[in-house]
C-alpha positions in Angstrom: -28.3 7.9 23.2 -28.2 7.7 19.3 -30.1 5.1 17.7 -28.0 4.4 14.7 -29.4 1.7 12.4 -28.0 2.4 9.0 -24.7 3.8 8.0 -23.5 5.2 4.8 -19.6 4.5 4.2 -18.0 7.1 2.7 -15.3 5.4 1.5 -14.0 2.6 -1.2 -12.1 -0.9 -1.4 -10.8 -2.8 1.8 -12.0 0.1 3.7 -15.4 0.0 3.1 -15.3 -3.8 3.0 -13.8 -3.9 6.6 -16.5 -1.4 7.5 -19.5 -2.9 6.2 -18.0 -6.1 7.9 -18.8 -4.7 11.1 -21.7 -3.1 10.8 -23.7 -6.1 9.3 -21.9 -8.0 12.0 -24.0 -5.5 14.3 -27.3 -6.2 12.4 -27.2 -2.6 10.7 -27.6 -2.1 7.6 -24.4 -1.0 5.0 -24.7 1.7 2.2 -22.1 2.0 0.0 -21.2 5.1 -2.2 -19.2 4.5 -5.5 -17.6 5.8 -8.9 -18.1 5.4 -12.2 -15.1 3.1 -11.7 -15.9 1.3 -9.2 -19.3 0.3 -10.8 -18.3 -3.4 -10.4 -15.9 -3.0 -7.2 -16.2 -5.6 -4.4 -18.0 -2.7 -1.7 -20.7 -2.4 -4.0 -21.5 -5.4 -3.9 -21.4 -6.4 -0.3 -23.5 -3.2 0.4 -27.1 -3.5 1.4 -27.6 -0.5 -0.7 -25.0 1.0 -3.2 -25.2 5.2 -4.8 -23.3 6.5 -7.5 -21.8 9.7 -6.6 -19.8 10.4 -9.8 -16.6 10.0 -11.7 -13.6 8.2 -11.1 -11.7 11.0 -10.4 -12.0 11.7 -6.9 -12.6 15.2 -6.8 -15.7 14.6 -8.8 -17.0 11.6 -6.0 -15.2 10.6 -3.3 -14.3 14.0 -2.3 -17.6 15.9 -3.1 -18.9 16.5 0.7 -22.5 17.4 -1.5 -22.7 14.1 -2.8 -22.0 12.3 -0.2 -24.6 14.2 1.8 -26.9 13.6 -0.8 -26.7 9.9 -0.8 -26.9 9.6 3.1 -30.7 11.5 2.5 -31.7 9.2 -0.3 -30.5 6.3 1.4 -31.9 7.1 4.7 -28.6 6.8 6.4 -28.4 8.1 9.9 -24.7 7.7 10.3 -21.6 8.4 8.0 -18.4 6.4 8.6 -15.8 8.1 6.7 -13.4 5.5 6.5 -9.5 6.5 6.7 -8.7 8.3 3.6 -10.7 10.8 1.8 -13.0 13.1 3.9 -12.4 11.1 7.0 -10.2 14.0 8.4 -12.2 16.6 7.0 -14.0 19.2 9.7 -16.1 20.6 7.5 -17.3 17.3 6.5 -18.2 16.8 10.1 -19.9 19.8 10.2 -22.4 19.5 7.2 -22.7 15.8 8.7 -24.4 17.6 11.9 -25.9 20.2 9.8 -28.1 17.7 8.3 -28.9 15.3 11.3 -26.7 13.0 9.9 -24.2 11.2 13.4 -21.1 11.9 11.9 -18.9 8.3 13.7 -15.4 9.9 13.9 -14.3 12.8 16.6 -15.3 16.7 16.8 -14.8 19.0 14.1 -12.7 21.4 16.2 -10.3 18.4 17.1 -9.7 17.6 13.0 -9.3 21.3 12.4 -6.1 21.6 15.1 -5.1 18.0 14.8 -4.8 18.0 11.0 -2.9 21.3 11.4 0.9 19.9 12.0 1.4 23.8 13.2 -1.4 24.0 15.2 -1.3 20.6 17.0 2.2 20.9 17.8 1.3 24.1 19.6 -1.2 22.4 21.7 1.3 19.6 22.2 4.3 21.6 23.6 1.3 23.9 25.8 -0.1 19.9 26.6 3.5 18.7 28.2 4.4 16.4 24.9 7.7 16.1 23.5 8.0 17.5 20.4 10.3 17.7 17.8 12.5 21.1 16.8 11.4 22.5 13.6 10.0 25.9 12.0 5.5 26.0 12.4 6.0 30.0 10.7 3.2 31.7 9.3 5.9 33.4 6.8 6.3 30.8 4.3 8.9 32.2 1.5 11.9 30.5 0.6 14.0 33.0 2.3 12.2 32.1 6.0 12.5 28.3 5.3 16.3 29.1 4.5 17.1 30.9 7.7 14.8 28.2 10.0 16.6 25.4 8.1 19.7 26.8 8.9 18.8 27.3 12.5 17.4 23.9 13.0 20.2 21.6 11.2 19.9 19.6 8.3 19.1 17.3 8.1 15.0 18.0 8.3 11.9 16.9 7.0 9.9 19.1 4.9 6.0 18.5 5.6 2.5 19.3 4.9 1.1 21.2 7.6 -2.8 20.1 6.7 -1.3 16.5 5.2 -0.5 12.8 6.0 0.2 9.3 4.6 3.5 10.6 3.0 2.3 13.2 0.5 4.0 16.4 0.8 6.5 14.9 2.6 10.3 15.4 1.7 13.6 15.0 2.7 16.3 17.2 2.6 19.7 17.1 3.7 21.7 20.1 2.5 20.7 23.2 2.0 20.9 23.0 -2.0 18.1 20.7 -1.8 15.9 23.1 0.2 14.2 24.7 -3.0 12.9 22.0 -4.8 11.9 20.2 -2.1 9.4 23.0 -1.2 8.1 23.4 -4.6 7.7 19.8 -4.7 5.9 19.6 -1.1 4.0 22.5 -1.8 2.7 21.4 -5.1 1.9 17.6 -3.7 0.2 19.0 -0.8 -2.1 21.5 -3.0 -3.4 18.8 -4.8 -3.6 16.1 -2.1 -5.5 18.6 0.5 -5.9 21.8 -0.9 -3.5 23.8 1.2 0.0 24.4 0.6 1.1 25.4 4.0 4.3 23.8 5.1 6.0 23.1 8.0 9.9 21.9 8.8 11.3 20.0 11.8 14.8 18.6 12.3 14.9 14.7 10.9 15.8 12.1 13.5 18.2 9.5 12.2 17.0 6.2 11.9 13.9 6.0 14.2 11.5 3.9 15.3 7.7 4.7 14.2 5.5 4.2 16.6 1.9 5.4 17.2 -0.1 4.9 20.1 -3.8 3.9 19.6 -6.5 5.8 22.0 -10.0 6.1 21.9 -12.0 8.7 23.3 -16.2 8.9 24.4 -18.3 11.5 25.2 -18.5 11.0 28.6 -14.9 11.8 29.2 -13.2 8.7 29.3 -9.9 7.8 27.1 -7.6 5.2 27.0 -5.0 3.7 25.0 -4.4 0.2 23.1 -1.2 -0.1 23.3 1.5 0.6 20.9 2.1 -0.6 16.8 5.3 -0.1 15.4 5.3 0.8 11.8 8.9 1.8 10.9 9.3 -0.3 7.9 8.5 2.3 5.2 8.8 3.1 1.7 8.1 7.0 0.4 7.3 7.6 4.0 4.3 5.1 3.4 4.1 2.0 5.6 4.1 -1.4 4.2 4.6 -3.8 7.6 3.1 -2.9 10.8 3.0 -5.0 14.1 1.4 -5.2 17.4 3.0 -4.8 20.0 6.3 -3.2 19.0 10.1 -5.1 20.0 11.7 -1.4 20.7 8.7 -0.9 23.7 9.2 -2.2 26.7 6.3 -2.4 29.5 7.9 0.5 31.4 8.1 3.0 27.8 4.7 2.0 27.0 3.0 3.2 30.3 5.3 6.2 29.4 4.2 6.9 25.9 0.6 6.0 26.4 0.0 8.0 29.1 1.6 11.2 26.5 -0.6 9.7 23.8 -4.4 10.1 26.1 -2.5 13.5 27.1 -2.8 14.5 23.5 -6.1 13.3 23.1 -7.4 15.2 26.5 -5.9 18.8 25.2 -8.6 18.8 22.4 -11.6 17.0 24.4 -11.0 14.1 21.9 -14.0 11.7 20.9 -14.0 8.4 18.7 -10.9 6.6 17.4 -7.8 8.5 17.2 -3.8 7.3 16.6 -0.8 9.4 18.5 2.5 9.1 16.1 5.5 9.6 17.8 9.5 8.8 16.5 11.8 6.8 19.1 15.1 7.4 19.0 17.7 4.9 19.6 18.2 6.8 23.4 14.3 5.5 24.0 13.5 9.2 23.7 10.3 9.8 21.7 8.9 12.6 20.1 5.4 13.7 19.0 5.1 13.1 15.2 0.9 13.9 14.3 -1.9 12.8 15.4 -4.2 11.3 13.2 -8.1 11.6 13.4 -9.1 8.6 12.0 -9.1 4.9 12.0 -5.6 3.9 10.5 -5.1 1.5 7.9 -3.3 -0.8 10.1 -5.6 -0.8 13.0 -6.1 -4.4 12.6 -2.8 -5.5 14.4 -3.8 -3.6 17.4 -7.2 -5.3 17.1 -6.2 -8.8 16.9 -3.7 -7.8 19.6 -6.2 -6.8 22.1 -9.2 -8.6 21.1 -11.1 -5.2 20.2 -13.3 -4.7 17.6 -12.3 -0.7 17.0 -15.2 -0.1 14.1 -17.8 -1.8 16.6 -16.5 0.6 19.2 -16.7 3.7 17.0 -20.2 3.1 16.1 -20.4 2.9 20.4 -18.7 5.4 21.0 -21.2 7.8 18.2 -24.1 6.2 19.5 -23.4 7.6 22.8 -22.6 4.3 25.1 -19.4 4.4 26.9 -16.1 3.0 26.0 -16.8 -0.2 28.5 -13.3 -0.8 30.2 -10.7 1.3 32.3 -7.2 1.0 31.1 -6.6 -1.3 34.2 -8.3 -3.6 31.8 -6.9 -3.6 28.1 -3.5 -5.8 27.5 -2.6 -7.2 24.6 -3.4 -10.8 24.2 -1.4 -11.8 20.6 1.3 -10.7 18.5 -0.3 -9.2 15.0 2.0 -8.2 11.8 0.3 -7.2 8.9 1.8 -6.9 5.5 -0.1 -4.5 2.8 -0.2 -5.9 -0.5 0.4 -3.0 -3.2 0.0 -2.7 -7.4 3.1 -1.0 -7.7 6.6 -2.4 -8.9 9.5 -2.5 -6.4 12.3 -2.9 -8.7 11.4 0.8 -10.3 11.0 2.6 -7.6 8.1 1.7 -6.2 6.3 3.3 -8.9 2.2 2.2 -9.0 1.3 0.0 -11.3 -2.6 -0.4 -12.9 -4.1 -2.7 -15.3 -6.8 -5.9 -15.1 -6.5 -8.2 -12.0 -6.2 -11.2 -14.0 -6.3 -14.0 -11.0 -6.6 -13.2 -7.1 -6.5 -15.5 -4.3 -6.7 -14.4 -0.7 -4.4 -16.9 1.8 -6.9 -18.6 4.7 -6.0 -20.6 7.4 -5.4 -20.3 11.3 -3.4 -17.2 12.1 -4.5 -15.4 9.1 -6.5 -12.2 8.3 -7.4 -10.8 5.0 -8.7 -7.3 4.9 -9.2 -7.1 0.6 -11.1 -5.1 -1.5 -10.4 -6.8 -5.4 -11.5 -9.7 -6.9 -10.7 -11.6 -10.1 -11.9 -9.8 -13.4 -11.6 -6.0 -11.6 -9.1 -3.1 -13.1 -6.7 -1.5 -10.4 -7.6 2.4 -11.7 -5.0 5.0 -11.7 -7.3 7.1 -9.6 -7.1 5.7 -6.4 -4.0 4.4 -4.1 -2.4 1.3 -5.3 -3.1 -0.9 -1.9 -5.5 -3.4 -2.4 -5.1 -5.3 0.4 -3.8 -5.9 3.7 -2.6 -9.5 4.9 -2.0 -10.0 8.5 -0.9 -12.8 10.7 -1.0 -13.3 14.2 -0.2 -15.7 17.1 0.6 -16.3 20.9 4.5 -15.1 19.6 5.9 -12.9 17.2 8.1 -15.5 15.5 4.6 -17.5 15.2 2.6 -14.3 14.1 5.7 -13.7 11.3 5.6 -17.3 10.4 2.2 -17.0 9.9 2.6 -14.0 7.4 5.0 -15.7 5.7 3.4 -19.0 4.7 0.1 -16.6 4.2 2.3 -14.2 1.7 3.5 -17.3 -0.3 0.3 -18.6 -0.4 -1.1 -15.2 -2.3 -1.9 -15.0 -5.8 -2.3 -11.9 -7.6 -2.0 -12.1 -11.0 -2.1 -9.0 -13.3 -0.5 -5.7 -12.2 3.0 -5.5 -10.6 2.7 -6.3 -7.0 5.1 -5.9 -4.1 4.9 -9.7 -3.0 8.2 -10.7 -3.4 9.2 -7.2 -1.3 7.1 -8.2 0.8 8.0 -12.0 1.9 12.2 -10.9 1.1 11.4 -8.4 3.4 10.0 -10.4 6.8 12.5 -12.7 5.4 15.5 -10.7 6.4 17.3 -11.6 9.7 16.8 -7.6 10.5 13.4 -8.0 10.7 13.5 -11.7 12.1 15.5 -10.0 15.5 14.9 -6.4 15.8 15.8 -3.9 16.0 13.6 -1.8 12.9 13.8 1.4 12.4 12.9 3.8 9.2 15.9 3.2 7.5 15.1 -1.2 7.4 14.2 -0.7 3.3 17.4 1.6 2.6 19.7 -0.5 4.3 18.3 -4.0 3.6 17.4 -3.3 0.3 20.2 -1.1 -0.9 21.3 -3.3 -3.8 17.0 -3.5 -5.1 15.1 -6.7 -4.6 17.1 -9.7 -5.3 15.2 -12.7 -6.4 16.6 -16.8 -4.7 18.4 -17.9 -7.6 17.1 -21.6 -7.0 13.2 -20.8 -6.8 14.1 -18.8 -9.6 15.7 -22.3 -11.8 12.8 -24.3 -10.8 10.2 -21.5 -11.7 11.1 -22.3 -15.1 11.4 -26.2 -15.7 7.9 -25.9 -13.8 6.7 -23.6 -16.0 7.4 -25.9 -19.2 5.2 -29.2 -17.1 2.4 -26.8 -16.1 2.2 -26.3 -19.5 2.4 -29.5 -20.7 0.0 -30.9 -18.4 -2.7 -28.0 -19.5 -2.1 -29.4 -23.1 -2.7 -32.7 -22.2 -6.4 -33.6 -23.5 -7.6 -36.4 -21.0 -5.7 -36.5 -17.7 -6.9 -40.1 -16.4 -6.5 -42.1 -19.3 -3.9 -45.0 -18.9 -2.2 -43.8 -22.4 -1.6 -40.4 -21.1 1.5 -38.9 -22.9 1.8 -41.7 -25.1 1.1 -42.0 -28.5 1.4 -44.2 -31.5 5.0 -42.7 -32.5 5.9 -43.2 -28.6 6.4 -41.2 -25.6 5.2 -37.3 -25.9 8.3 -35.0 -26.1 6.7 -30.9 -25.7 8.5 -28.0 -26.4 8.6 -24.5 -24.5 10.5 -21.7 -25.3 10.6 -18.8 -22.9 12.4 -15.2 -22.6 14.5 -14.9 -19.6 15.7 -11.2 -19.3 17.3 -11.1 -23.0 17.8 -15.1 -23.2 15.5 -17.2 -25.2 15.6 -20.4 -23.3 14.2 -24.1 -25.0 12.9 -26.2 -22.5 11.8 -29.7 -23.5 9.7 -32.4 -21.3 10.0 -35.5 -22.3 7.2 -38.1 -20.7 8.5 -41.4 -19.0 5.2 -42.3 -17.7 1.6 -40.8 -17.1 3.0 -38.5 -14.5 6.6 -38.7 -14.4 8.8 -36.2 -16.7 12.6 -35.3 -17.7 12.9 -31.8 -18.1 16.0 -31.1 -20.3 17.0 -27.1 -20.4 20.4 -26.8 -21.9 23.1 -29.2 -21.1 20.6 -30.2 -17.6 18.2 -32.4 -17.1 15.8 -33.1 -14.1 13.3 -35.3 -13.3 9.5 -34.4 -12.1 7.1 -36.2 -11.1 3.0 -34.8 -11.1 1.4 -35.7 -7.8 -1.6 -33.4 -8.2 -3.0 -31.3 -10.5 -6.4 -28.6 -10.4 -8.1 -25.8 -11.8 -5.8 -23.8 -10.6 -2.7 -25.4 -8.2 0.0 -28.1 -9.1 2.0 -30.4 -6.4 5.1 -31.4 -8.0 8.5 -33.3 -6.8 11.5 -32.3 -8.7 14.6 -34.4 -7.6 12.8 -35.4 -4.6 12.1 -31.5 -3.9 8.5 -30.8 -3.4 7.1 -27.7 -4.6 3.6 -26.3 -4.3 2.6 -24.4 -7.6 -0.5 -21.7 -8.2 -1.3 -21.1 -11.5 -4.2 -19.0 -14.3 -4.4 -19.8 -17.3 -4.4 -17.1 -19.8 -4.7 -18.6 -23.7 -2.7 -20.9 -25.7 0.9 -21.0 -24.3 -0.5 -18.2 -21.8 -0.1 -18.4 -18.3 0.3 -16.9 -14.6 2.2 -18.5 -12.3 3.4 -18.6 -8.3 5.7 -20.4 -6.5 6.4 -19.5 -3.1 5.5 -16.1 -4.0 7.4 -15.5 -7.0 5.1 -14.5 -9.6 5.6 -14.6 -13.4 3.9 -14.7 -16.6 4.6 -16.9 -19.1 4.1 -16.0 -23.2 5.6 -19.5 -24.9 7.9 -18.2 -28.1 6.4 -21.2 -30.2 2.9 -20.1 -29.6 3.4 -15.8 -29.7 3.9 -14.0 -33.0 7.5 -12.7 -33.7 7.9 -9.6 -31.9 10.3 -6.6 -33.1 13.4 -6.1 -30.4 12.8 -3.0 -28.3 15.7 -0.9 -27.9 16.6 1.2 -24.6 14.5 4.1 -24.2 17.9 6.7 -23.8 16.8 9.8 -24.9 12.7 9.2 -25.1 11.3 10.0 -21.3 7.6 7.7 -21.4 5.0 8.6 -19.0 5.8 5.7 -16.0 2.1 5.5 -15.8 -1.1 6.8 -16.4 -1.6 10.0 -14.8 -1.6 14.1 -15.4 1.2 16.3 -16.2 1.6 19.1 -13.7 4.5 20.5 -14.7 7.0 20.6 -17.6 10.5 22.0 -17.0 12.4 22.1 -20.2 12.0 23.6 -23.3 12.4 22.0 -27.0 16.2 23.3 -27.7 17.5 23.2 -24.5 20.3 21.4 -23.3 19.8 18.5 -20.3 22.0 16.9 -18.0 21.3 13.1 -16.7 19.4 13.4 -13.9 17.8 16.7 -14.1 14.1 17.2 -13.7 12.4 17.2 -16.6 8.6 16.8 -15.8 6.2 16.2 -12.5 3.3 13.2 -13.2 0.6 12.9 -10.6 -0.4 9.5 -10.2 -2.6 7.5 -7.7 -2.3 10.3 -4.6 1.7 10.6 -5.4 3.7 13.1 -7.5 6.5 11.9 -9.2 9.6 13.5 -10.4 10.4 12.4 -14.3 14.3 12.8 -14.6 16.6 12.7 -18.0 18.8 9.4 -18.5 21.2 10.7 -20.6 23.1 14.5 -21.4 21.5 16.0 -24.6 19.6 18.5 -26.1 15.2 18.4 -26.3 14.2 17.7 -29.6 10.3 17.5 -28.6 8.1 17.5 -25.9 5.0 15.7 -26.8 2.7 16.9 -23.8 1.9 19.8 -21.8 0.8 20.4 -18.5 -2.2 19.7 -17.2 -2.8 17.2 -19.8 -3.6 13.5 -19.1 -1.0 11.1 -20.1 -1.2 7.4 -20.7 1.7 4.9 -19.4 4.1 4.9 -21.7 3.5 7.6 -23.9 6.1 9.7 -25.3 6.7 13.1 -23.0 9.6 14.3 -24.3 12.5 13.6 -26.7 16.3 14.1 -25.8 18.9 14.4 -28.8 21.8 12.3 -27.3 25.1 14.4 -26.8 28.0 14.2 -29.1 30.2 13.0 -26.5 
């Protein structure tokens, strides 16, 4: 046995948080390690003890296994949890874990090494009796030999990182013409996300299910499974609802793929918490996907499912104490869906978004689980991934465990950054998700006209956006002569943009609380039945509507209803502001980030939709394409430079025709 007492977490936001929630639970003490910036970040804060290990860019902190090491010794850490990102799939990190007497909680370094190589594990897979799906694992790894295996396999397929996960260096391809710069782009993604290129194909199955199987493994040669989590609904092959257990498994199929799932594990003596990914066909055949080394990100719906603790039982399980149960005894209990909250904006793309967290607000309540690593006040950096937290509700049913989410979703404020809220409650929202079945193509297909806002919520945001802001003018809100004065009753005036409308919207008092709200030719009537610091019950035409809101400045304000978030900047307060015309033919930097690659050349001619640039940004390339046909009249940075959001990249001389 291992007496662990304090443990270093080698990791940042929600993780760490979730982590050190745990092990102070356990009465051990939590070190955290930080960047420059994340000086001020909620981990640091909860930690027992906190270490710099160096700049925000991750390569100089998070991923420097001679920092970390060095802050275990100073700290007088006897354990290391890695987390689930950074080094927490790293074998060599393992290994200088052990090298210094420091209990590595995670598995063997020798089961990283083959599981985090796609090539590799599906070799022991097939040897192991797991299905597997066709593809190309070749050492040879020209164009010409992805070509010919391509060919042989069938498009469509997926081109992946051999040594990768979570997405990056991940593409799809369906023709052959495709082929090229999808390896380029894999190859170059995978570099920087893992330092190794090394790719791998196999043959994309249609509009699967996602599934991965949860197991757990000790030292004294015990493994079993929790069950299944289905986590099909997906956006740049990054998952953004998960659930616990999955509609497309029945009792029969789970037996089936758990018992694949501990055969996995048993093929490379595997120790500590470890998830089994596998695609289900519509046929209820399955295939091995990866096998991830780690903790997932979503683990919580399979927690609150079977009434586990899994951080509590790592930090067993590296301390040398059996797993406790037999699968005879572990069934789930609940239904669990979680919902992870991202900076990033839906309606472009998905592209990350950064910037000061103006306002946040966790949801509470029965049913409800917030796993968060921002507060109020904190900048989202473009050095680290946009999640910032994961919401998660659960119940004896799944309609109660979705109900739950919803209400929880709505109930959200984050005020600041772009944030895929709305996605997020449009998307448990949708009858598809309500009923089943989900499979990987839910966003494409639900989705394929972008996110489209309820036009009501979206009427009302407005009229209660001009009474919010009357009420936060009003000086004294219990006097008896509120909103009256010596001239009569008080008449305010807002005036808002909506898309390229400037909209006057006037509220006109009839009593202390009670309003008309005239926009246009319509007029409603409101009535104020409470109002905080920060949250507004209003009844509009007998409609009752439950308002969040931050105030900013002077006709400055956030604000939320029923998860539709908006800033409002009133015209009669704001400076005059110069019209901004289309961008066209100037290509801006989406967001802050560094150039990799420029592909054109000042003189040469473009075509709309040709690839113009690669930005790296928070863990993801991104492809930077022209909008229009022209010719380059400058290209205003170079790669390998940093580039802010918004800055000029390059310049496109519009086409004479």
């Amino acid at each position: 046995m291992t007496n662990i007492s304090r443990i270093l977490i080698a990791n940042r936001g929600e993780i760490a948080c979730r982590i050190m929630r745990t092990v102070q639970n356990m009465a051990m003490q939590a070190i955290a390690v930080y960047s420059d910036a994340d000086e001020a970040a909620p981990h640091v804060k909860m930690a027992d003890q906190a270490i710099c290990i160096g700049s925000g860019h991750v390569d100089q902190s998070y991923l420097v296994i001679e920092n970390i090491i060095d802050a275990a010794k100073k700290s007088g850490a006897d354990a290391i949890h890695p987390g689930y990102g950074f080094l927490s799939e790293n074998a060599e990190f393992a290994r200088a874990c052990a090298d210094n007497d420091i209990v590595f909680i995670g598995p063997r370094p020798e089961a990283i090494e083959i599981m985090g190589n796609k090539a590799a594990a599906k070799e022991k897979m097939i040897e192991a009796g797991v299905p597997c799906v066709p593809g190309y694992n070749g050492k040879d790894q020209s164009l010409g030999a992805f070509a010919k295996a391509a060919d042989d396999i069938g498009f469509p397929i997926m081109v992946k990182a051999s040594a990768g996960g979570g997405g990056r260096g991940m593409r799809l391809v369906n023709s052959k013409d495709g082929l090229p710069d999808a390896i380029n782009l894999a190859r170059s993604e995978a570099e920087n996300a893992f330092g190794n290129g090394h790719l791998i194909l196999e043959k994309a199955i249609i509009n699967p299910s996602h599934i991965e199987i949860q197991v757990f493994g000790d030292t004294h040669g015990n493994i079993v499974h929790y069950g299944e989590r289905d986590c099909s609904v997906q956006r740049r092959h990054q998952k953004i609802l998960e659930e616990a257990p999955s509609l497309a498994v029945d009792g029969a199929l789970r037996e089936k793929m758990g018992e694949a799932a501990i055969n996995a594990a048993k093929c490379v003596d595997y120790v500590g918490a470890g998830t089994v990914e596998f695609l289900l066909d519509a046929d209820k055949n399955f295939y091995f996907l990866e096998m991830n080394t780690r903790l997932q990100v979503e683990h919580p719906v399979s927690e609150i499912a079977y009434d586990e603790d899994f951080v509590r039982l790592q930090i067993e399980i590296a301390s040398g104490n059996t797993i406790g149960k037999g699968q005879d005894y572990i069934w789930h209990h609940d239904w669990a869906i979680e919902a992870r909250l991202y900076c990033e904006d839906p309606e472009n793309q998905f592209l990350p978004a950064i910037g000061m967290i103006d306002f946040w607000r966790a949801p509470s309540g029965e049913g409800v689980r917030v796993d968060a690593g921002i507060t109020t006040g904190i900048e989202v950096s473009p050095f680290y991934d946009p999640m910032v937290a994961k919401i998660i509700g659960f119940g004896e049913t799944r309609d109660i465990a979705r109900r739950k989410l919803l209400k929880a979703l709505k109930e959200t404020c984050l005020f600041g950054p772009k944030s895929n809220l709305s996605f997020l409650i449009a998307s448990i929202e949708k009858e598809t998700f309500k009923y089943g079945p989900i499979t990987t193509a839910f966003i494409d297909e639900e989705f394929e006209g972008g996110l489209a806002h309820n036009d009501g919520s979206l009427g009302d945001i407005y009229a209660v956006a001009a009474v919010i802001e009357h009420e936060l003018n009003t000086i004294d809100h219990e006097s008896p002569l509120k909103n009256w004065t010596s001239a009569g009753a008080l008449t305010s005036r807002s005036q808002y943009k909506i898309g390229e409308d400037i909209v006057d919207i006037f509220v006109h008092a009839n009593g202390p609380s009670n309003y008309t709200v005239t926009i246009g030719d319509t007029s409603n009537d409101f009535e104020v039945d409470s109002f905080g610091a920060n949250d507004a019950v209003l009844t509009i035409n007998g409609k009752r509507i439950n308002a969040a809101y931050h105030r900013m400045g002077e006709g400055d304000f956030w604000l939320n209803i029923d998860g539709i978030t908006q800033r409002f900047q009133n015209l009669v307060y704001q400076p005059s502001q110069a019209t901004v015309g289309q961008k066209g033919g100037n290509i801006t930097a989406p967001m802050h980030g560094v150039l990799l690659e420029v592909k054109v050349n000042i003189g040469e001619e473009v075509q709309e939709g040709q690839s113009l640039a690669v930005l790296e940004a928070m863990k993801m390339q991104h492809e930077i394409k022209a909008e229009i046909n022209g010719t380059v009249k400058a290209v205003g940075a170079s790669a390998g430079s940093q580039v802010a959001a918004d800055s000029l990249l390059i310049e496109i001389e519009p086409a004479k025709d």
